[in-house]
KOLDOVEX-748304 format. One line per 5 residues: their letters; for each residue x negated, z, y negated of C-alpha. Coordinates in steps of 0.25 Angstrom, whole numbers. Layout:
a	X Z Y | ...
//
This chain:
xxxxx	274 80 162 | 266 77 149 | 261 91 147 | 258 92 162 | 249 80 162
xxxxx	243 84 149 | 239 97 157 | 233 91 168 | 224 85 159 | 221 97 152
xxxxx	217 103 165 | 209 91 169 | 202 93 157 | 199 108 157 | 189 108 167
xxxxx	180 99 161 | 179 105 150 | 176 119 156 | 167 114 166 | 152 118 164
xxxxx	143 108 160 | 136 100 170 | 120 103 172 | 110 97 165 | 106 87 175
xxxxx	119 85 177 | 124 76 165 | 131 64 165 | 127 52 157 | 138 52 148
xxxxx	138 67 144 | 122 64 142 | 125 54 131 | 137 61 125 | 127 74 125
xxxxx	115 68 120 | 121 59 110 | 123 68 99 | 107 72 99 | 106 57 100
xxxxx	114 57 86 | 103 69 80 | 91 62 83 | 97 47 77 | 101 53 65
xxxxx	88 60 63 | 81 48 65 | 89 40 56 | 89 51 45 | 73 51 48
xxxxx	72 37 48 | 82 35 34 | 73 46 28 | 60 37 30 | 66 25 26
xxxxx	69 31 12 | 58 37 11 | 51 31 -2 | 37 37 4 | 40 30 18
xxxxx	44 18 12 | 30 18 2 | 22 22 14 | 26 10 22 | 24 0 13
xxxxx	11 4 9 | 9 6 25 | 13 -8 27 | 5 -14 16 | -6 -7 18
xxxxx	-6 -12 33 | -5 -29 29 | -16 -26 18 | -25 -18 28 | -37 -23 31
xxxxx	-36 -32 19 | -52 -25 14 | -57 -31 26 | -53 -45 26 | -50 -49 13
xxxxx	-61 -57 3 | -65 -52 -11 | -54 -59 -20 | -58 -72 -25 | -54 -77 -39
xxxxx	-48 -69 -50 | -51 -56 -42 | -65 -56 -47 | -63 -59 -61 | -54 -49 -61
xxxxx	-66 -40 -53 | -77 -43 -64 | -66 -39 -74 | -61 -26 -67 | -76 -23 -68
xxxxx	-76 -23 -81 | -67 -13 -83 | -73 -4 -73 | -86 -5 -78 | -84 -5 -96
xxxxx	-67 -4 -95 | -65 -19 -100 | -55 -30 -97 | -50 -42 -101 | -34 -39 -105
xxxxx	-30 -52 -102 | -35 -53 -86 | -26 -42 -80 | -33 -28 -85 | -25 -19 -79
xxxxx	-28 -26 -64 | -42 -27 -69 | -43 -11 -71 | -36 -10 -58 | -46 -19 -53
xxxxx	-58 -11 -61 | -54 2 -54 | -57 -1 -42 | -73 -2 -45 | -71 13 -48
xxxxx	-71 15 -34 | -80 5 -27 | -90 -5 -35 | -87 -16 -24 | -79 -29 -28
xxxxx	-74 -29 -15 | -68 -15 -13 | -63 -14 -28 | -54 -28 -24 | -50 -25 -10
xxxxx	-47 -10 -15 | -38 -15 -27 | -30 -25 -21 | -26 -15 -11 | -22 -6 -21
xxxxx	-13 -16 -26 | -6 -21 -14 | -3 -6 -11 | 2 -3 -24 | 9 -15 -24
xxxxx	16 -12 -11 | 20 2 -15 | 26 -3 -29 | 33 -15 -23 | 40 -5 -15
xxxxx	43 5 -26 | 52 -6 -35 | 57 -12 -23 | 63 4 -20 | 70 5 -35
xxxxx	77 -10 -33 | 81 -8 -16 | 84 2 -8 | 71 7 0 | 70 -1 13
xxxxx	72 -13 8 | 63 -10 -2 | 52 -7 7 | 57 -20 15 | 54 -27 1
xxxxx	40 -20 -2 | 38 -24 13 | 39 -40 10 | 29 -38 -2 | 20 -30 6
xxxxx	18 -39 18 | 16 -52 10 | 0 -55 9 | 4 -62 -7 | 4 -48 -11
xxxxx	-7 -42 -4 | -16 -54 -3 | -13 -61 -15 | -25 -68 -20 | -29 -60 -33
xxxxx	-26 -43 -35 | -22 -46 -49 | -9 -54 -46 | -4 -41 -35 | -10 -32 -45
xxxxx	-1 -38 -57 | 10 -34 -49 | 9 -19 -51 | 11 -17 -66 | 25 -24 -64
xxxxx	29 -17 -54 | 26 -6 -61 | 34 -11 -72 | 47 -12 -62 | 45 1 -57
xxxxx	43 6 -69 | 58 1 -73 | 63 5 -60 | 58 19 -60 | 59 24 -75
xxxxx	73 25 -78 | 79 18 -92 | 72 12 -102 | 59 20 -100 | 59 12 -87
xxxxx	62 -2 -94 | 50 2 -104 | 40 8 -93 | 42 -7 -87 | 41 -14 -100
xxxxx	30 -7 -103 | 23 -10 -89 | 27 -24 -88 | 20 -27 -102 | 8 -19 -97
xxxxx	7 -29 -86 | 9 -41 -94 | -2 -37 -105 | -11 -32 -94 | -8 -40 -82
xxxxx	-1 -53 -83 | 3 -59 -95 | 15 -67 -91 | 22 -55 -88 | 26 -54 -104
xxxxx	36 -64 -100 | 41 -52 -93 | 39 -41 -101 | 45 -49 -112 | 58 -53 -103
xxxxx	60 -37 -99 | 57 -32 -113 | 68 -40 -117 | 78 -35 -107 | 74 -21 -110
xxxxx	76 -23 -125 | 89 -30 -124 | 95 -20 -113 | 90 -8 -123 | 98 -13 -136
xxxxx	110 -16 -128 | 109 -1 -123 | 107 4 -138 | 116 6 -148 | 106 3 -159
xxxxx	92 0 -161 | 89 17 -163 | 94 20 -151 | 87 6 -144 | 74 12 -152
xxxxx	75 26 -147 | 75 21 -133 | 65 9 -133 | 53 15 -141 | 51 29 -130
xxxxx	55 21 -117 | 48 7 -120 | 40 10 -131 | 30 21 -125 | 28 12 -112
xxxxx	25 1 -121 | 17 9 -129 | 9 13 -118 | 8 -3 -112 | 3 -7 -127
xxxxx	-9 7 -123 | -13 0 -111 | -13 -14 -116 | -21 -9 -126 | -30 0 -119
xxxxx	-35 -11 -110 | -36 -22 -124 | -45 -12 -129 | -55 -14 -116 | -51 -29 -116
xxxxx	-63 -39 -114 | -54 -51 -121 | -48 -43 -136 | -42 -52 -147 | -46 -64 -151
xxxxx	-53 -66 -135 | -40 -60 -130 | -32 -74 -134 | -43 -82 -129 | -43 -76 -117
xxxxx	-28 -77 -114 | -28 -90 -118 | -39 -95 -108 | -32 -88 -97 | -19 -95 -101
xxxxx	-25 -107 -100 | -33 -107 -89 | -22 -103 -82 | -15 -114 -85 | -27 -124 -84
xxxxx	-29 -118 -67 | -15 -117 -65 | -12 -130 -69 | -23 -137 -63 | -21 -131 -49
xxxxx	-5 -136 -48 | -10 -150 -53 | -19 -149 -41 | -8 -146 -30 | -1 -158 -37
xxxxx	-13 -168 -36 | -22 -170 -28 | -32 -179 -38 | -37 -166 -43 | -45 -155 -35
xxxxx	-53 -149 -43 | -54 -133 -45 | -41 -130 -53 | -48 -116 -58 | -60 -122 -63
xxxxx	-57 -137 -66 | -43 -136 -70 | -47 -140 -86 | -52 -153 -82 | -35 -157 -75
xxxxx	-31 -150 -89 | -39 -158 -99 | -35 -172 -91 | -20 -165 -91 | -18 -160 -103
xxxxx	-30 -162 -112 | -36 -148 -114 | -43 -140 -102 | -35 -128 -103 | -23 -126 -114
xxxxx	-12 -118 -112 | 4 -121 -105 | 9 -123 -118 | -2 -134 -121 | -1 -139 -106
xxxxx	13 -142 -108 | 12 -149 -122 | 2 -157 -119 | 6 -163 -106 | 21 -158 -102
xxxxx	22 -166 -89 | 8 -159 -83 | 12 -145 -87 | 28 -148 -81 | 22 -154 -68
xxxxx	14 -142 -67 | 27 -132 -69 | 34 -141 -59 | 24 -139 -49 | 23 -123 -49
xxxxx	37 -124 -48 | 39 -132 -36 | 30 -121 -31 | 40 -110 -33 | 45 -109 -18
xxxxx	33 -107 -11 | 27 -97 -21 | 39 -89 -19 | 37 -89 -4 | 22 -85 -5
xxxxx	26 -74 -14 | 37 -70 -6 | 32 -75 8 | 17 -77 8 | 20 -90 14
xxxxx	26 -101 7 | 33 -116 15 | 28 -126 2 | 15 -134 5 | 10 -131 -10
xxxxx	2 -118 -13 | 11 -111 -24 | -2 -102 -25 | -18 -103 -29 | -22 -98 -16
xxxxx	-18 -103 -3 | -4 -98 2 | 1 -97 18 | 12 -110 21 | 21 -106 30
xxxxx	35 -114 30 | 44 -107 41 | 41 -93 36 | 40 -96 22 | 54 -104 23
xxxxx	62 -93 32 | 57 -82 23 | 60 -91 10 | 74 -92 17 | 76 -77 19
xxxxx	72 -73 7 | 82 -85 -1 | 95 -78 9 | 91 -65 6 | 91 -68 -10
xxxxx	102 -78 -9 | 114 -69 -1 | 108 -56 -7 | 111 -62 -21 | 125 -68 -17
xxxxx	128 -52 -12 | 122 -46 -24 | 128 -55 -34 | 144 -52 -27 | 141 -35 -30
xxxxx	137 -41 -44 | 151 -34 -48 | 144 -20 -44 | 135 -22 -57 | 120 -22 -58
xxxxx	118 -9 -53 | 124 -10 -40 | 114 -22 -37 | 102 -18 -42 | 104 -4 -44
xxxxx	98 3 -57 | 86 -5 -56 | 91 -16 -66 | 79 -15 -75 | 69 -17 -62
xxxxx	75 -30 -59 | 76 -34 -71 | 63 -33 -74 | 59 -39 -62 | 65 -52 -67
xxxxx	57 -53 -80 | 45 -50 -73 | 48 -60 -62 | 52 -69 -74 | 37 -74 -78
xxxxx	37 -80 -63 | 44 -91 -69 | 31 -94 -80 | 21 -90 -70 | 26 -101 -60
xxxxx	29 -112 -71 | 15 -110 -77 | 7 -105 -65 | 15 -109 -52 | 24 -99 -41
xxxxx	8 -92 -36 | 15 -79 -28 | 5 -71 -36 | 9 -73 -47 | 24 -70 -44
xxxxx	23 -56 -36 | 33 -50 -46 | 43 -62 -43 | 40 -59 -29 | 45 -43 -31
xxxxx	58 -48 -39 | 61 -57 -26 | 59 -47 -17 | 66 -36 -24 | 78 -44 -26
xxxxx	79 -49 -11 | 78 -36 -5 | 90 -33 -16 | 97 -45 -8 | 93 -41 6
xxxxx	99 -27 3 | 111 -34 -2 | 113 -41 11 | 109 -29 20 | 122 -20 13
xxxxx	122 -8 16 | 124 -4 30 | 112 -12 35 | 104 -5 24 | 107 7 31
xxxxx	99 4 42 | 88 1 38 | 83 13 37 | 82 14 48 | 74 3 52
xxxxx	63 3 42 | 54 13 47 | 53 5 59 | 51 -7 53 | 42 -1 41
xxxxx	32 3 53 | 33 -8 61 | 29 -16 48 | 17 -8 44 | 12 -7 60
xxxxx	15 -21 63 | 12 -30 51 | -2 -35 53 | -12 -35 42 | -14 -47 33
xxxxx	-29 -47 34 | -30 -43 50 | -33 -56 55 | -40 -60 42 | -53 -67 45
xxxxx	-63 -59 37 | -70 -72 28 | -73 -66 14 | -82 -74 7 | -82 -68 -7
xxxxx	-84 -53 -3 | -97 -60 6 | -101 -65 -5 | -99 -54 -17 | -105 -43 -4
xxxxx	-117 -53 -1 | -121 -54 -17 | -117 -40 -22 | -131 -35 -21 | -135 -45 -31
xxxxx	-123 -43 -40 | -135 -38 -52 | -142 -52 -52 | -129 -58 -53 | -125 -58 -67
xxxxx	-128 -66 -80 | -126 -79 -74 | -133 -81 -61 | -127 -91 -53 | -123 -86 -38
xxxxx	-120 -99 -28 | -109 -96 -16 | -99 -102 -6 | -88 -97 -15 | -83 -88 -24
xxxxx	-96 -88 -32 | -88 -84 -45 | -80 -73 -40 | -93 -67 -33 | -100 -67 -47
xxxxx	-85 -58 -51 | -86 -49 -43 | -101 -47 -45 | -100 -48 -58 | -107 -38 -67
xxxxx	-98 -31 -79 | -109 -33 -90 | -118 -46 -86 | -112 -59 -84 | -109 -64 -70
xxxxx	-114 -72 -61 | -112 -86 -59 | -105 -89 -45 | -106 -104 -41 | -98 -110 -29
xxxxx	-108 -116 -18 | -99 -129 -14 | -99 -134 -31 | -114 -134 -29 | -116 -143 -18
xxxxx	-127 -153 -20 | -119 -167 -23 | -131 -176 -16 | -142 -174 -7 | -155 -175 -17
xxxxx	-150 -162 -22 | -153 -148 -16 | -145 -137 -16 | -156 -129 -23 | -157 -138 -34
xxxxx	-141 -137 -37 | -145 -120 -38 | -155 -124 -47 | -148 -131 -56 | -138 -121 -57
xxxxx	-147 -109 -58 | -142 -103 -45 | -147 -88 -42 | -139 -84 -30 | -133 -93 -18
xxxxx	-125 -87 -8 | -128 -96 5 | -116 -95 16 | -115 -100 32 | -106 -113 27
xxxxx	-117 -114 16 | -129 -116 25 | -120 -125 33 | -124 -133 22 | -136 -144 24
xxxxx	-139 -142 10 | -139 -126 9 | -147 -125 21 | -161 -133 12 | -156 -125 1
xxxxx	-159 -113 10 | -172 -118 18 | -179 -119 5 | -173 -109 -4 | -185 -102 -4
xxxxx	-194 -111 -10 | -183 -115 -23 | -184 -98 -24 | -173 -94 -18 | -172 -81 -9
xxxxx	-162 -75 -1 | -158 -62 -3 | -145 -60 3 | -143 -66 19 | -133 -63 30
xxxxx	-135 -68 43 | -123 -67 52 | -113 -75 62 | -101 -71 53 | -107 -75 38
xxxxx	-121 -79 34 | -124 -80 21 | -136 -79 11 | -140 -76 -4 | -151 -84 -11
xxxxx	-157 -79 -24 | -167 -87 -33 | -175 -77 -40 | -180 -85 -49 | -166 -89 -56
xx	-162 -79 -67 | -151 -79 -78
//
């Protein structure tokens, strides 16, 4: 019965399986599926091999971040004012190295023959700033995302570079210098990261002095901390002090040597040598602390509201008896001042951190100088995110502790642990400065390095497989849908007005002659500046206000031998500017400048008859 049944089955069978096949309009829904399935298969596997082949690609990944930070600077060249400030001290020094190769080696040299370069290619203020802080944002962007590539696997290190390159404290940040004091670190971690052994770890000591000689000073602290882990790491390796000898003077002593080479090259075209050098350094120390000082004091009291950068040694002489003095001095002289002024940057710590991080912090109190974006939610539920992230990513990281060291961080040790000295001065700088997000940038990197180590921690990695998947979609819908930062930027530059409007008469501007404006009369005489003869003398219009009424406006100029007077639209708004103006002909003044227009009016006045 069994094999009779078995048979009839058999031959239920066989004629299926020698029928023709159906036609081709013919086919059932099923048999379509099953037929097309496996060309289905072909075509999704060579799209994920093609789309895993992109994401490791270190040229797509390089090109992307570039893309994308090139699309939230753009436009930047249009909208953006001539930098105010330090900028154009540093643009009458970076002339003086382009024109006669000087520089003074205690403010910043190696920015300032960056800076100087630029006039190689265009003699404009202007186009020399706006060209070299977009160098630097760029090569920011690209360098971040080289270290974040030896510490993390790729995508999350582009993800990281990503967060860096959308956050306007990096692009937008108020003076070049602090961005551009960024790249010789970096370049000290990529050195150590790229360059095996201990020529690595000398590479990157030698860097990392470079930039505390030549950029900023408080990185010795640094430079200090990581020679000192590099000197004890290499004796315990040796046997004796020939072998430790034989290693350190090739691999740290040439790099050394060759800092020492630069460090002296640029002494050598220094404007400040020995015995002006100490002066110098000392002034800048203590005017430091005399502006810092004075500007905390004035958030905490509201009795004093005078300018804390050009009245801040008056508060100092009333608080500790002298009008500039050192920290050391400071603090022996009146403790309680100098310890309420520490505790006040440090209550300043968490919302520093999130404008660094975030560009928007939740604290009422500015951490920085310039005015920062106060935003609560966001700056809270980020702050949140980020605290998860670190916290359950160290508590995962911290149980594989019995993988050992290399299986967390891989053979990247010496990176990290460099990053920790240089982070380490970030302790000084907010003591004796306050938490300014400008001044942290490389604590900044440290964080963010180490919270994608704790996101790829938590991801494990099955999800990490995935996303490569994902990231060329998302990589393209950043760069396509992320708006500009300076799109919807009202163009309002009063500066570059005022340096286009006067650079025709930059020659008669020299030795003294005193220049009124609206503002920014002192960075205007900068950036004009000529590199042989003495500027000019930029004055403030709203300090020279007639006080009472039997006073004209003309007589205050007199009394200051005023040359040049810039004359805006919110000027002649004035009762007093407007007689000034009807009779300026008669007291001998001429205008030799006008622009008559709905957008901006303005006008330049010259008495001839005033020379210096």
């Amino acid at each position: 019965m069994r094999s009779r049944h078995r048979g009839k089955q058999k031959s239920a069978l066989a004629p299926q399986q020698d029928a023709a096949p159906p036609p081709v309009g013919d086919v059932s829904p099923l048999a379509s599926k099953v037929g097309a399935f496996p060309a289905n298969a072909r075509v999704f596997s060579k799209v994920v091999s093609r789309l895993t082949h992109i994401s490791s690609s270190p040229l797509a990944a390089y090109t992307a971040i570039l893309a994308l930070q090139l699309k939230v600077i753009w436009g930047m060249w249009l909208v953006k004012d001539l930098t105010i400030g330090d900028t154009s001290y540093y643009y009458a020094m970076a002339k003086l190295w382009h024109v006669k190769s000087l520089a003074s080696i205690t403010w910043s040299p190696l920015y300032v023959t960056f800076y100087g370069s630029m006039l190689n290619f265009t003699g404009d203020a202007y186009g020399a700033t706006i060209t070299h802080r977009s160098i630097i944002v760029l090569a920011l962007a690209a360098m971040i995302l080289a270290l974040m590539r030896q510490l993390l696997s790729p995508l999350i290190a582009w993800f990281v570079a990503a967060w860096w390159v959308l956050l306007p404290i990096h692009f937008d940040a108020l003076y070049e210098v602090h961005l551009f004091a960024l790249i010789p670190i970096l370049a000290a971690l990529l050195a150590v990261s790229l360059i095996r052994g201990a020529l690595g770890r000398g590479v990157s000591f030698a860097a990392l002095l470079a930039a505390a000689v030549l950029m900023r000073n408080e990185l010795l602290i640094a430079w200090f901390l990581y020679a000192g882990a590099c000197l004890l790491y290499e004796f315990r390796r040796r046997e004796n002090m020939r072998q430790l000898l034989r290693v350190a003077i090739p691999q740290y002593g040439i790099p050394l040597a060759l800092t020492i080479a630069l460090c002296g090259f640029y002494y050598a075209h220094a404007t400040d040598k020995w015995p002006a050098l100490k002066e110098t350094v000392d002034r800048k120390h203590t005017l430091n602390i005399c502006q810092v000082y004075a500007f905390g004091y004035q958030q905490r009291h509201s009795d004093w509201n005078k300018s804390p950068w050009t009245d801040c040694q008056e508060l100092m002489l009333t608080t500790f008896g002298k009008g500039e003095l050192p920290l050391t001095d400071a603090l022996w002289r009146n403790p309680r001042a100098v310890l309420e002024h520490v505790g006040w940057n440090l209550s300043l710590v968490p919302a520093g951190l999130q404008v660094l991080l975030f560009n928007v912090t939740a604290g009422k109190v500015n951490p920085d100088y310039a005015p920062v974006k106060v935003f609560p939610a966001p700056a809270i539920c980020a702050s949140l995110l980020v605290l998860v992230i670190l916290t359950l990513g160290s508590w995962r990281l911290w149980k594989r502790r019995n993988e050992g060291v290399a299986a967390i961080f891989g053979n990247r040790g010496w990176t990290w642990i460099c990053m920790l000295c240089i982070s380490s001065i970030s302790i000084y700088i907010i003591i004796t400065q306050r938490p300014r997000p400008s001044y942290l940038f490389a604590l900044g990197v440290l964080i963010m390095a180490f919270s994608g180590l704790c996101l790829e921690a938590l991801l494990g990695a099955r999800i990490r497989a995935r996303i490569p998947l994902a990231w060329p979609l998302i990589a393209a819908a950043l760069i396509l849908l992320v708006p500009s930062h300076y799109a919807a930027k009202p163009v309002d530059r009063p500066l570059l007005s005022l340096y286009r409007a006067f650079r025709p008469f930059a020659p008669k501007l020299t030795n003294g002659v005193v220049v009124v404006t609206p503002g920014y009369g002192i960075e205007l005489c900068n950036y004009l500046k000529d590199v042989i003869l003495f500027p000019c003398q930029g004055i403030d219009y709203p300090g020279l206000r007639p006080a009472g009424g039997n006073i004209s406006l003309n007589q205050v100029f007199e009394a200051r031998n005023v040359r040049f007077v810039y004359v805006d639209q919110n000027m002649m708004q004035e009762p007093v500017v407007r007689d000034f103006l009807a009779s300026s002909k008669q007291h001998g003044w001429e205008t030799v400048a006008l622009q008559a227009s709905p957008a901006a009016s303005w006008r330049i006045l010259e008495h001839s008859n005033r020379r210096h």
